[in-house]
MMTF fields as JSON, N, C-alpha, C and O atoms, coordinates in Angstrom:
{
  "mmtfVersion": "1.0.0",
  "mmtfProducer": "UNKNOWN",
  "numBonds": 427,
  "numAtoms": 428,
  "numGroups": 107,
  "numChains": 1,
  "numModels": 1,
  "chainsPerModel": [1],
  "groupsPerChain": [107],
  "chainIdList": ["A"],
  "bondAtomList": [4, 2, 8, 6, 12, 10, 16, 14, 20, 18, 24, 22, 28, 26, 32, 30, 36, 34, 40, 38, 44, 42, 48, 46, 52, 50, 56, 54, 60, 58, 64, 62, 68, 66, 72, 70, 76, 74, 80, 78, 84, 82, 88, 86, 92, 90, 96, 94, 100, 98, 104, 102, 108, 106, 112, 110, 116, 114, 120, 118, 124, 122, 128, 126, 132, 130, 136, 134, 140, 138, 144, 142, 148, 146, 152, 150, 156, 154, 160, 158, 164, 162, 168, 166, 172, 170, 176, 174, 180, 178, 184, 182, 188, 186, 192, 190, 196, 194, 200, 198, 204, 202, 208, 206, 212, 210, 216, 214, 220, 218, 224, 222, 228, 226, 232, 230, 236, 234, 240, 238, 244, 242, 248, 246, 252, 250, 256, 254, 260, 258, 264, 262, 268, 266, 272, 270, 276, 274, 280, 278, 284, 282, 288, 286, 292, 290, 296, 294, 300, 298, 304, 302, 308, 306, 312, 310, 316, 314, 320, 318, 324, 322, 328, 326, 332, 330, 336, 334, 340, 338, 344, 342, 348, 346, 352, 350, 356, 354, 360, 358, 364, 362, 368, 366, 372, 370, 376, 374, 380, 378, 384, 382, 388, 386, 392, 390, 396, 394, 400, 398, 404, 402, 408, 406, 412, 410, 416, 414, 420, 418, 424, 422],
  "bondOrderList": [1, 1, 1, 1, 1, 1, 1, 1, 1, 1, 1, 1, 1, 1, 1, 1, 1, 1, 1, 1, 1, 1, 1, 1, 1, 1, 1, 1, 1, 1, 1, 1, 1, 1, 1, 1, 1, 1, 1, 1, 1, 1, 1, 1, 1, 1, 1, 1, 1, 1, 1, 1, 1, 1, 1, 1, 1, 1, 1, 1, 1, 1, 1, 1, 1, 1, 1, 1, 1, 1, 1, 1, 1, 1, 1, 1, 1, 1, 1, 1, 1, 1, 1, 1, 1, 1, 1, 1, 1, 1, 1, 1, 1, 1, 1, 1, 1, 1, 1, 1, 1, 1, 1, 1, 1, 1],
  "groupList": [{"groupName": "UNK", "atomNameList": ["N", "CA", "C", "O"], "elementList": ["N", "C", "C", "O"], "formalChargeList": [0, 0, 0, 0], "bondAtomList": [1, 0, 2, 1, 3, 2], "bondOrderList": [1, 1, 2], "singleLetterCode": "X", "chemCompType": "L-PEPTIDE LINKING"}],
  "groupTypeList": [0, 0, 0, 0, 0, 0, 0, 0, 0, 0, 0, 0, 0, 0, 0, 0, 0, 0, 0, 0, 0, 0, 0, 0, 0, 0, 0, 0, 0, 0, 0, 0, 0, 0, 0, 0, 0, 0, 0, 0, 0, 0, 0, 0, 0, 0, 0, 0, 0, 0, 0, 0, 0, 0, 0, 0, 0, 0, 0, 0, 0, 0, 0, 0, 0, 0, 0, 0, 0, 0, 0, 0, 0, 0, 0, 0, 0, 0, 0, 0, 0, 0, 0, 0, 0, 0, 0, 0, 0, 0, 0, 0, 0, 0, 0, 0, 0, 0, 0, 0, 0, 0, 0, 0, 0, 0, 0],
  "groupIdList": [1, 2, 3, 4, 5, 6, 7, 8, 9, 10, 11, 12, 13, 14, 15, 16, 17, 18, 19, 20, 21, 22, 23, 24, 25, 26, 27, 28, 29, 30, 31, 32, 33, 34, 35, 36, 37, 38, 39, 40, 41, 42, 43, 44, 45, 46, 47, 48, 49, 50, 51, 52, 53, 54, 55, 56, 57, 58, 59, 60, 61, 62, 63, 64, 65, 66, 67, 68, 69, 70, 71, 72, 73, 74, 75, 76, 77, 78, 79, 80, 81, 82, 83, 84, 85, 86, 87, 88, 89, 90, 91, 92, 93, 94, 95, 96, 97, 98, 99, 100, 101, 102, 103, 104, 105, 106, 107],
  "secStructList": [7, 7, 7, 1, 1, 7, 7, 7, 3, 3, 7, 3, 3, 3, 3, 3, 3, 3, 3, 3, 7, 1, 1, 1, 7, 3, 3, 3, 3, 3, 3, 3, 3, 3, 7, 7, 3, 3, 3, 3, 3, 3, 3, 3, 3, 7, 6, 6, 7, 7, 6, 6, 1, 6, 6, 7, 7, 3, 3, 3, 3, 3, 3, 3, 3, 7, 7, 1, 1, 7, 1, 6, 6, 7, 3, 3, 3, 3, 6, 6, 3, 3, 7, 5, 7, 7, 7, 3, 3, 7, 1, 1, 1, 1, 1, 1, 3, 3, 3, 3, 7, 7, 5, 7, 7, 7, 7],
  "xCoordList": [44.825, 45.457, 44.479, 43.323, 44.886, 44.112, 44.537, 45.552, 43.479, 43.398, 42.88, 43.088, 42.215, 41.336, 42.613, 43.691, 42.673, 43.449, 44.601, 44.998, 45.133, 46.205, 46.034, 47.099, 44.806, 44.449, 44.045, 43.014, 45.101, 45.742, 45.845, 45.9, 45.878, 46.414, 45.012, 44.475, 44.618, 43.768, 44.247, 44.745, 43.923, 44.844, 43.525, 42.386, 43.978, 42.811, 43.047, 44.177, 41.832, 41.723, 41.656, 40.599, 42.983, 42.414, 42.231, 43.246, 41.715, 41.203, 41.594, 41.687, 41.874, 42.322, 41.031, 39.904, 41.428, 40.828, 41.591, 42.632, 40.984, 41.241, 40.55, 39.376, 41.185, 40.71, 41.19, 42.279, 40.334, 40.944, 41.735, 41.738, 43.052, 44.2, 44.011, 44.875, 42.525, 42.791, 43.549, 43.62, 44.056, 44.853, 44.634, 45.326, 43.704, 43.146, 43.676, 43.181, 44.557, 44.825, 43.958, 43.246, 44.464, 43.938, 45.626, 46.78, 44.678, 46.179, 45.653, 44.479, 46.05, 45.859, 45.665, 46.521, 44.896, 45.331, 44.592, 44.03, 44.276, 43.829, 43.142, 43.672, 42.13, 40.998, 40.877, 40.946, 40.601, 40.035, 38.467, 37.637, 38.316, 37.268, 36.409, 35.313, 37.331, 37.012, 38.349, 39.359, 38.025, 39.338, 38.706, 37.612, 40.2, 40.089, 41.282, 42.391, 40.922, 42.1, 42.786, 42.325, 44.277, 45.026, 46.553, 46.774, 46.982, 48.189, 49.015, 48.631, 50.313, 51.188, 52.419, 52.499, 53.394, 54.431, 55.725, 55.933, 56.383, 57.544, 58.195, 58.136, 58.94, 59.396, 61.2, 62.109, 61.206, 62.656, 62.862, 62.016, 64.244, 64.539, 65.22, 66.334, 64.895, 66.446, 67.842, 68.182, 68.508, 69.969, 71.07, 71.22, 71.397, 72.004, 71.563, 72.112, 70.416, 69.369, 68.838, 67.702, 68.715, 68.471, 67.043, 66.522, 66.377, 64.597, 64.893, 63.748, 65.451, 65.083, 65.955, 65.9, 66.692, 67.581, 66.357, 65.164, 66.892, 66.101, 66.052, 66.984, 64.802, 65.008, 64.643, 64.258, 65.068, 65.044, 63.421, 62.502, 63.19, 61.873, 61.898, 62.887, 60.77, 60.962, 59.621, 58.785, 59.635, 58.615, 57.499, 57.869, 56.17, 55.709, 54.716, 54.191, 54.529, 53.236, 51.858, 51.675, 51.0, 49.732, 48.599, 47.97, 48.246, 46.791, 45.597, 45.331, 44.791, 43.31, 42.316, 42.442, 41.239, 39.781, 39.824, 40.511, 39.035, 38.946, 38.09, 37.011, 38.358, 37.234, 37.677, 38.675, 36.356, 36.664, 37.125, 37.181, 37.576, 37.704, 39.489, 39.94, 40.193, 41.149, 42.239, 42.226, 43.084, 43.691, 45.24, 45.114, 46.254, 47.434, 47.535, 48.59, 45.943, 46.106, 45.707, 45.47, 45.371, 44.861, 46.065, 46.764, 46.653, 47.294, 46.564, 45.338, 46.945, 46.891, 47.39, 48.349, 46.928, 47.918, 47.367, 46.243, 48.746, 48.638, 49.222, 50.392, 48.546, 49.209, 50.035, 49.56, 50.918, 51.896, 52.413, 52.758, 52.281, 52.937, 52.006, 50.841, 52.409, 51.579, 52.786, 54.011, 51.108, 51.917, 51.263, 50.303, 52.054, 51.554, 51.188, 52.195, 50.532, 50.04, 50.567, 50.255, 51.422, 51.977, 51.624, 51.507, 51.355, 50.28, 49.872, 50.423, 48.605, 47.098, 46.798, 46.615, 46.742, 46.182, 45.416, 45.674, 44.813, 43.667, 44.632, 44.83, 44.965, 46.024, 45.483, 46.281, 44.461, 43.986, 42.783, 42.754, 41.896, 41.387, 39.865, 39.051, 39.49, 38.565, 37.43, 36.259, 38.352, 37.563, 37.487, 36.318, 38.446, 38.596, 39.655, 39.46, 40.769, 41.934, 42.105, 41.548, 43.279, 43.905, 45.02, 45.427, 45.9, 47.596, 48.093, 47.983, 48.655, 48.817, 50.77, 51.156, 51.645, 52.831, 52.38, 51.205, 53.534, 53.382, 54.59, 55.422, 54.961, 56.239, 56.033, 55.159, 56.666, 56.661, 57.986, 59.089, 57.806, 59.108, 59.077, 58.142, 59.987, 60.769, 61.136, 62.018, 60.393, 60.825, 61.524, 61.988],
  "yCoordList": [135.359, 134.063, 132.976, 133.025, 131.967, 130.773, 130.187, 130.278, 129.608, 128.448, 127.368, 126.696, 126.782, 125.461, 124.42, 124.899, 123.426, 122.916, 122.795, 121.801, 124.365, 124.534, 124.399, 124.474, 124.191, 124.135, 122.161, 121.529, 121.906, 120.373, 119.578, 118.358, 119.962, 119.728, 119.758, 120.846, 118.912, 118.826, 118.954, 118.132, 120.077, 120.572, 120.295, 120.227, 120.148, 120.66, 121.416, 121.473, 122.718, 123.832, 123.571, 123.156, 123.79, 123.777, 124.793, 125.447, 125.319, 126.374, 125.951, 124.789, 127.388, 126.775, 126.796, 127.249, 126.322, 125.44, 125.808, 125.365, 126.419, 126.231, 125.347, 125.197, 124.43, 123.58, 123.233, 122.692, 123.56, 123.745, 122.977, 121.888, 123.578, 122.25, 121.593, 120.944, 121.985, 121.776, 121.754, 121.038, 123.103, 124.322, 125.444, 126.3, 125.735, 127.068, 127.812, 128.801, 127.07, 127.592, 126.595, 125.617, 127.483, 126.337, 125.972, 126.349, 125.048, 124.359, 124.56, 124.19, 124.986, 125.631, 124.107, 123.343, 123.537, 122.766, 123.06, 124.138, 122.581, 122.681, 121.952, 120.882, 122.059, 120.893, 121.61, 122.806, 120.052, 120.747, 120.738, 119.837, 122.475, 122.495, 122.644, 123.166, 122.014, 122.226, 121.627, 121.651, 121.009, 121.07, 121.641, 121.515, 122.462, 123.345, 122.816, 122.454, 122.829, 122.823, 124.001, 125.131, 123.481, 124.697, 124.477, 123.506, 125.45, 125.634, 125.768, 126.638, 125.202, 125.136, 124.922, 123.987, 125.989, 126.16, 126.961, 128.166, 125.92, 126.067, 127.231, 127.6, 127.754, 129.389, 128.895, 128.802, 128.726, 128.506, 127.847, 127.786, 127.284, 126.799, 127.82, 128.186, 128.176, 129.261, 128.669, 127.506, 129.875, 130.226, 128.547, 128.468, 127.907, 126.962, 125.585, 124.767, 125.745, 124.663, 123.415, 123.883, 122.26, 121.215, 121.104, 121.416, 120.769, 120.695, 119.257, 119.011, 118.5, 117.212, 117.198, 116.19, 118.218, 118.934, 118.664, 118.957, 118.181, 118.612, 120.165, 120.819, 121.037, 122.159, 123.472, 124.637, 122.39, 123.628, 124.036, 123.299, 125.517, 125.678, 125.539, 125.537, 125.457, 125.677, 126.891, 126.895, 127.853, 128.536, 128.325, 127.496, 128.849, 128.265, 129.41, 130.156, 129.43, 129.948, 129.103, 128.528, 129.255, 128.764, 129.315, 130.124, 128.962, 129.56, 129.03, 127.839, 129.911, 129.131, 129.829, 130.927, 129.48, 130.039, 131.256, 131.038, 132.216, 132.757, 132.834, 132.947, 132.782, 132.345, 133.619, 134.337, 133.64, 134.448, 134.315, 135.094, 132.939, 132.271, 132.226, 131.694, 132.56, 132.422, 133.637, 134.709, 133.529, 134.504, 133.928, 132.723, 134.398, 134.131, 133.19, 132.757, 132.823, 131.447, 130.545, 129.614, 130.296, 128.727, 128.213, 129.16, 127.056, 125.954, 125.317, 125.351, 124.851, 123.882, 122.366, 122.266, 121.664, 120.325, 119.568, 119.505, 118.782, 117.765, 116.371, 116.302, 115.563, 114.308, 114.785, 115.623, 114.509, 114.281, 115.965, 116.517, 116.215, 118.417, 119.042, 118.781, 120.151, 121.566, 122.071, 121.958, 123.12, 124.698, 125.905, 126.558, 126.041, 127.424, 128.785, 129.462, 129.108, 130.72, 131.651, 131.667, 132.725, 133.787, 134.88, 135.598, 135.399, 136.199, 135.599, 135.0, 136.176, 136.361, 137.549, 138.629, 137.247, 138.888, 138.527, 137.369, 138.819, 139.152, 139.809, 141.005, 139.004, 139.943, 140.498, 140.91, 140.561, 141.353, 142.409, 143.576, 142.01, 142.67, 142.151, 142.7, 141.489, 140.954, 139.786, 139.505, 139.289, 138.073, 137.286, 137.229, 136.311, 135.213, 134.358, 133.148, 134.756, 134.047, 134.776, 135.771, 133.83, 133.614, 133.629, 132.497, 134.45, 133.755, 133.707, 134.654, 132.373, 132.699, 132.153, 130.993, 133.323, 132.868, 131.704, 131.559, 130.628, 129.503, 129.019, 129.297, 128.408, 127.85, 126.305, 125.732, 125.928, 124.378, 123.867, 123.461, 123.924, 123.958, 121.966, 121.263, 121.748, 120.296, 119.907, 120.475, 118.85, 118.503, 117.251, 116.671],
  "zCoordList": [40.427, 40.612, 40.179, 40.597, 39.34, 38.562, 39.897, 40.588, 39.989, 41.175, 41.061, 42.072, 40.213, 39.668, 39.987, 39.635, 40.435, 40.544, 41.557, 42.164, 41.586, 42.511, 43.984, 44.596, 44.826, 46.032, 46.341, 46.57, 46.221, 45.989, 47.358, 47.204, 48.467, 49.713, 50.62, 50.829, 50.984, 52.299, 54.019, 54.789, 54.146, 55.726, 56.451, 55.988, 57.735, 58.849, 59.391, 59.876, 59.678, 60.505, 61.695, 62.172, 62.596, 64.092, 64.926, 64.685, 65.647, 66.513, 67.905, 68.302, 68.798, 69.931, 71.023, 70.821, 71.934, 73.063, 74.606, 75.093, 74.925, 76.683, 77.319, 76.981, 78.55, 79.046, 80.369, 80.559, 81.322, 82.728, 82.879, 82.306, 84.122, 84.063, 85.693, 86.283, 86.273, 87.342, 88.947, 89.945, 88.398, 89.377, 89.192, 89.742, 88.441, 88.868, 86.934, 86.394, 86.474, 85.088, 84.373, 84.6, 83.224, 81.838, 80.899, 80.692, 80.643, 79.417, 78.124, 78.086, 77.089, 75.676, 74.945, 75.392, 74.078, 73.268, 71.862, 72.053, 70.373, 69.208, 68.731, 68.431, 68.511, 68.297, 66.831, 66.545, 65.707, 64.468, 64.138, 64.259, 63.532, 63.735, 61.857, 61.648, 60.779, 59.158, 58.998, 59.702, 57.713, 56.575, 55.114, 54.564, 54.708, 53.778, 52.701, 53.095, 51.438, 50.642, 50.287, 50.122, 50.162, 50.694, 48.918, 48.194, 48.933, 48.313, 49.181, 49.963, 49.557, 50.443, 49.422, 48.626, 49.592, 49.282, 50.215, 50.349, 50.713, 51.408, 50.659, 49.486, 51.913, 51.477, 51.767, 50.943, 52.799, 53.509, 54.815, 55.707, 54.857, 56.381, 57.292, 56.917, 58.067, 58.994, 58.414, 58.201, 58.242, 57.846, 58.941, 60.161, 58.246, 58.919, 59.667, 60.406, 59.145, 59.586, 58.793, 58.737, 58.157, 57.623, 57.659, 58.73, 56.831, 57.064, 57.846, 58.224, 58.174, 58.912, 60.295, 61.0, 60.652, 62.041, 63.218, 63.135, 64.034, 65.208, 65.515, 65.047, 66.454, 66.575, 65.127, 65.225, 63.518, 62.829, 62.559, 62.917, 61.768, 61.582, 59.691, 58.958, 59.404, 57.773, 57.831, 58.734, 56.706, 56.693, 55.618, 54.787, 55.36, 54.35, 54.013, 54.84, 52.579, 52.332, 51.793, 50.72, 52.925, 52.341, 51.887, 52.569, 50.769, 50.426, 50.716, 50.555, 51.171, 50.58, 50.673, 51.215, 50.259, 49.749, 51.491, 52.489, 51.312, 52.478, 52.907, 52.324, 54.622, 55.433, 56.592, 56.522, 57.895, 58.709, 59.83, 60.782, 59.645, 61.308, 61.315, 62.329, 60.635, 60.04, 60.688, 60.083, 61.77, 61.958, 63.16, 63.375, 63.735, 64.108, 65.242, 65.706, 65.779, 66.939, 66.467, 67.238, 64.709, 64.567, 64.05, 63.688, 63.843, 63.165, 61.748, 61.857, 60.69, 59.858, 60.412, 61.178, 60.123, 59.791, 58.873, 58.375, 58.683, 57.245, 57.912, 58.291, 57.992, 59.108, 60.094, 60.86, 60.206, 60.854, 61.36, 62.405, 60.383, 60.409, 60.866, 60.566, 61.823, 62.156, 61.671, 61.643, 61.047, 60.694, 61.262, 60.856, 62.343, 63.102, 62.408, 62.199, 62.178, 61.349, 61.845, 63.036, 61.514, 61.835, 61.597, 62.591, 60.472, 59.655, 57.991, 57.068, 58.312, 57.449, 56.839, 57.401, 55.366, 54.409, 53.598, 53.268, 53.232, 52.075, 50.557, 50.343, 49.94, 49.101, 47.903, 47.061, 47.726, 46.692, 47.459, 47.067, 48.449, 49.114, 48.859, 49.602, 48.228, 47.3, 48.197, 47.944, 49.31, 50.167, 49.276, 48.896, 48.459, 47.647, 48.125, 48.005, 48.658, 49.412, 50.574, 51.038, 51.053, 52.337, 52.227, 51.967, 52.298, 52.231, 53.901, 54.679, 54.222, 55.518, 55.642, 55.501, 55.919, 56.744, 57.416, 57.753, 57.684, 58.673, 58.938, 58.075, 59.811, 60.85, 60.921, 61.572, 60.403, 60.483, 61.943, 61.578, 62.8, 63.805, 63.402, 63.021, 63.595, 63.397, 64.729, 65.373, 65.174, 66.911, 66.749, 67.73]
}
């Protein structure tokens, strides 16, 4: 895959975070911890769903350079959007990319 160019998109890596909730649990939240440029290309919306619907999800594929911190509890975001990571592969096997499934849910 030629990539010069195609990694166009500045995301931030966020990683999660536990943080006592002061009852004895913790509350989960995502702090970013890098930004990476990424190839992001929308895949689909769920069957009957509008990308601007309340409720709908859109799915996406993103690329990028590969790293090791990189696996199904971090998020991307791009302003305003998270994209939850679903799964992560190595698609050539090589440790040069990242392709990661992602869930854009629409609130």
């Amino acid at each position: 895959m030629k990539t010069v160019g195609r990694f166009r998109t500045a995301l931030e890596l966020m990683t999660p975070t536990d943080v006592p909730d002061g009852a004895g649990g913790v509350a989960r939240s995502h702090a970013t911890t890098a930004s990476v440029w990424a190839l992001v290309e929308p895949l689909k919306a769920l069957p009957g769903q509008a990308m601007d619907q309340e409720g709908a999800t859109i799915t996406h594929r993103i690329t990028i350079r590969f790293r090791t911190d990189v696996d199904s509890a971090v998020r991307f975001r791009h302003g305003d959007r998270v994209f939850r990571v679903t799964a992560v592969h190595d698609p050539d096997g090589r440790r040069r990319h990242l392709v990661c499934l992602c869930k854009e849910p629409k609130a």
